[in-house]
C-alpha positions in Angstrom: 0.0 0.0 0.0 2.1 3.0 -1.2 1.6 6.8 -2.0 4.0 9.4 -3.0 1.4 12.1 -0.5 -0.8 10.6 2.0 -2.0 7.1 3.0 -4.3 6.2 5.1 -4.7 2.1 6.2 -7.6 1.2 8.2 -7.4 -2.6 6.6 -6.7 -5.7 7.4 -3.8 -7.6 5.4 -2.7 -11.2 5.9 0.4 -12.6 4.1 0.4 -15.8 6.7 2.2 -19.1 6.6 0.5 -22.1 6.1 -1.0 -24.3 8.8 0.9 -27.1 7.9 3.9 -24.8 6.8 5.4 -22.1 5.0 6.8 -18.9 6.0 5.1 -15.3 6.7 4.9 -12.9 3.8 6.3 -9.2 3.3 4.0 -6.2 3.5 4.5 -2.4 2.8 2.5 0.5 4.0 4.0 3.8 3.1 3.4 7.4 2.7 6.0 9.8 1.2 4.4 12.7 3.1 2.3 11.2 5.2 0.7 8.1 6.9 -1.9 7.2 8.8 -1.3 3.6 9.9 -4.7 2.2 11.4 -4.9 -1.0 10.3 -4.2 -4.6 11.3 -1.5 -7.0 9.4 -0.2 -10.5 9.9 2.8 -12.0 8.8 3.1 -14.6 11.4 3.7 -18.7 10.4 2.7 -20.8 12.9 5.5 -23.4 11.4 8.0 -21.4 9.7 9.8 -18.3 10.0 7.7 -15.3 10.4 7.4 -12.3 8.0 8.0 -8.8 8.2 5.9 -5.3 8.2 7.5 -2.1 6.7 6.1 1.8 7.3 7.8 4.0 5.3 7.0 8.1 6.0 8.8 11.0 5.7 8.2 11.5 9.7 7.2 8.9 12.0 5.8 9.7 15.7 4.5 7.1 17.9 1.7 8.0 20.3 -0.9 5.7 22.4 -3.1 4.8 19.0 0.3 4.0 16.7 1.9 1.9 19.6 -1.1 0.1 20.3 -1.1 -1.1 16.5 2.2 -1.7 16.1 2.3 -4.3 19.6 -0.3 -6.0 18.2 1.6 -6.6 14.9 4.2 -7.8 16.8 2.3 -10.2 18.8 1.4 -12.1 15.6 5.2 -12.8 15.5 5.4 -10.4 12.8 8.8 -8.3 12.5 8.5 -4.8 11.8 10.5 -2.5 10.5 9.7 1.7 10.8 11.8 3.8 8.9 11.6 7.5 7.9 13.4 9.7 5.8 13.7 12.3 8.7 13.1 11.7 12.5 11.2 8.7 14.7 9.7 10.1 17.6 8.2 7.2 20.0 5.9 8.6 22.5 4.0 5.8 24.1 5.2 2.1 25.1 5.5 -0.5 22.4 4.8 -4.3 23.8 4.7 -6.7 21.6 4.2 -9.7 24.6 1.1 -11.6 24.4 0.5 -14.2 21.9 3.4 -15.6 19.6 7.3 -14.8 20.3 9.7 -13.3 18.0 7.9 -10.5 16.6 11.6 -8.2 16.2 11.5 -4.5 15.7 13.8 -2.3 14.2 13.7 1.8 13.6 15.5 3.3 10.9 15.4 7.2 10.7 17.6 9.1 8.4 18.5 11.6 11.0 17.2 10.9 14.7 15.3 8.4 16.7 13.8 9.5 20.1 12.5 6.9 22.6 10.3 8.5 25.0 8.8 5.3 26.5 9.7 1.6 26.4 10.1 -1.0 24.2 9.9 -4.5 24.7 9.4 -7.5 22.5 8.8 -11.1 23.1 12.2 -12.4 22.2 12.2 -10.0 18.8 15.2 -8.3 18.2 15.3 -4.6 18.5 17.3 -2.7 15.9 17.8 1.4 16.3 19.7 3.0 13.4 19.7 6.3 13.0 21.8 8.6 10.1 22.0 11.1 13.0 21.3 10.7 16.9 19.8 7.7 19.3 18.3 9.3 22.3 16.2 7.6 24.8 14.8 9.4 27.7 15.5 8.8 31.2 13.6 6.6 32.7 13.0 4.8 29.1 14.3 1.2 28.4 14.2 -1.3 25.8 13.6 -5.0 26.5 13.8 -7.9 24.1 14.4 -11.1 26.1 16.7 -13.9 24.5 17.2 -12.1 21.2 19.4 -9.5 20.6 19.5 -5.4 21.0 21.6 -2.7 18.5 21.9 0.6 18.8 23.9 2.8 15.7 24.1 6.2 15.0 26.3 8.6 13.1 25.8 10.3 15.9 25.3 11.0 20.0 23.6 8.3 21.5 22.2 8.3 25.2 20.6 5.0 26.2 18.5 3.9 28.9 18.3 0.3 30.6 18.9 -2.2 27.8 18.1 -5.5 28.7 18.7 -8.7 26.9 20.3 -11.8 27.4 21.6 -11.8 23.7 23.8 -9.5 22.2 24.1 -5.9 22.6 26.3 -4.1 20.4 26.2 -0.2 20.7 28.2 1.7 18.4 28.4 5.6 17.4 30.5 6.2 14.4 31.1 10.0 14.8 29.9 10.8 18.2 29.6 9.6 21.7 27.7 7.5 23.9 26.2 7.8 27.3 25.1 5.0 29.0 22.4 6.4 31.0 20.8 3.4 32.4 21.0 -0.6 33.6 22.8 -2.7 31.3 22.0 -6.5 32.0 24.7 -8.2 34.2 24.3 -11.2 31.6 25.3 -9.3 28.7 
């Protein structure tokens, strides 16, 4: 579901995996300028590996209504990626808990991602790459179980608690990094 100016997605798509096998699907909801994400998709495969969601605006901010959607994606087992040309702004917990593990999540923001809540994922992955700074509040924490956590940015970075008891890599390229916050003894 694409547009070069708005979109608005109040569907439901399904790109499942079969019941006796078969992996979950790839699905694409984008707005150049703008998107209004109020739909429902799953990608999840009940015997195979599950499949991934992709927003794609210019801007992306999170509040209560976007979060809510996106942890229910997530509980399907469905991955999801959110990337945006410009800034990700999230403003309201995301927890993707609930229903079937390894629904992963990864932000991608051509200049800066803001966490302003937590994150936390049923033994997903959670990805934050950002072209210019990672900052997560205080207070603020990302939480992804057994699987894996990785922060890059060209630039600052200032984390909260990040807790996993996979890897956690956390790299700045061209700036520095503050470790604001718990890291798992385990890790």
């Amino acid at each position: 579901v694409w547009a070069d100016g708005h979109t608005a997605y109040a569907g439901q798509i399904s790109a499942r995996g079969g019941a006796q096998g078969g992996d979950g699907g790839r699905v694409e909801v984008s707005g150049k300028g703008a998107l209004d994400f109020q739909g429902s998709v799953d990608a999840g495969a009940p015997h195979g590996a599950a499949g991934n969601l992709l927003l794609d605006p210019a801007y992306l901010t999170i509040g209560l209504a976007e979060a809510s959607l996106i942890s229910r994606v997530l509980r399907t087992g469905t991955s999801t990626t959110l990337a945006a040309d410009i800034d990700i702004n999230v403003n309201a917990s995301i927890d993707g808990r609930g229903r079937r593990r390894g629904g992963g999540l990864t932000f991608s923001a051509g200049h800066d991602i803001n966490i302003n809540d937590f994150i936390v994922t049923d033994n997903g992955l959670i990805n934050l790459l950002a072209g210019g700074r990672v900052t997560m509040a205080p207070g603020t924490g990302l939480f992804a179980g057994s699987a894996p956590i990785s922060v890059r940015a060209a630039g600052n970075i200032t984390t909260g608690l990040l807790l996993t008891s996979a890897a956690l890599s956390v790299t700045s390229t061209e700036g520095s990094i503050d470790v604001n916050g718990l890291i798992d003894a385990d890790t």
